[in-house]
Each structure stands twice: as structure tokens, then as C-alpha cells.
C-alpha angles and dihedrals in degrees: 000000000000119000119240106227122196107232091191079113089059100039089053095059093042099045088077092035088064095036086055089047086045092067120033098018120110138080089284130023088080089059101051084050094050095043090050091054097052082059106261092141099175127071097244095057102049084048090054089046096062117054122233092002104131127207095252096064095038091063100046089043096049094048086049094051087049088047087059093043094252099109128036120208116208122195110205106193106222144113105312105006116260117211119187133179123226125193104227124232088253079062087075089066083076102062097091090046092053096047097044086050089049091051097047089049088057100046088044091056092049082047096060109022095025090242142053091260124083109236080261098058095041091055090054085046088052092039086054100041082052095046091057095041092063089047089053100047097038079066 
């Protein structure tokens, strides 16, 4: 007969595990974050500074950062209105995640492909160090 174990034990470390995940989980909420804390302050250009990433989820996904307290919209009345994001000071709690998360994806890289590029980005690097090579040597 199988023996019935309590997993309250279990619940209790993954409960903050998957709020964590709730919020900043996602393609793209890292990097706004991250984006806004390398200084891009308007919408367009955080939007410019992420690939891919269209107006449409941007928006959803700003207003729900600034609904956690990771990101701060400020309205300037002018002419025209000027509207800015702000990382928060709370935004600074994610530095260590980001960065553990930064440094497994690394050594994951070098774990799979032997190296930190994907075998896409490590053709473009050999086309380009070929292609300066022949530069090089045609001179």
C-alpha cells in the first residue's frame, strides 16, 4: 500500500516561485525592464530597442509592470504630452535575478553549442571574420 505524503512542504516553496514567474515572466517584460533601465524613457524607443516586440503588447505589458511597481509612468503636460517610464526603486530587487538568469543562459549556451553563440549567430560571426580577412589580405 502506497503511502499518502503531505506536499504542504512543497506548495509553500513554489507559491513564491510562480508569483515571481507571474510577474515578470513572459518574452518580454525582462526586457522592458531592462530597456528602461538602460535609459530609453519613451514608448517608441523602448519599442525600437526590443525586436519583434509590437505596440499592442508593449502597452499591455508596461501598464502591467507599473501595476507591480516595476515600472513608473510620468505624464508631463505640455505641448504635446510628454509621457516617460521610470524603472522604481523596487526595480533594483531584480538585479540578482537578472543577472543569475543571464549567467545560466550563458553557460547554458556554452553547454549545448560549446560556446555563448547559437549556430546562427556563430555563422554571421565566421561570414564576418571572412569577410575581413579578405579585405585584409586583397590590401
Amino acid at each position: 500500500m502506497e503511502e499518502y505524503h503531505d506536499h504542504k512542504e512543497c506548495l509553500q516553496a513554489l507559491r513564491p516561485i510562480r508569483d515571481t514567474l507571474d510577474i515578470i515572466s513572459g518574452k518580454w517584460k525582462l526586457q522592458i525592464i531592462i530597456s528602461v533601465n538602460a535609459g530609453n524613457r519613451r514608448f517608441t524607443e523602448i519599442r525600437k530597442s526590443i525586436p519583434k516586440l509590437t505596440p499592442k503588447v508593449l502597452a499591455k505589458e508596461l501598464k502591467e509592470l507599473e501595476q507591480n511597481g516595476l515600472i513608473e509612468r510620468i505624464v508631463t503636460e505640455s505641448y504635446p504630452v510628454i509621457i516617460e517610464y521610470f524603472p522604481t526603486d523596487y526595480t533594483s530587487t531584480l538585479d540578482q535575478v537578472v543577472t543569475s538568469l543571464q549567467d545560466w543562459g550563458e553557460n547554458h549556451r556554452r553547454h549545448i553549442f560549446g560556446t555563448t553563440h547559437t549556430p546562427a549567430e556563430k555563422s554571421k560571426v565566421t561570414e564576418t571574420t571572412n569577410e575581413q580577412n579578405k579585405i585584409i589580405s586583397s590590401k
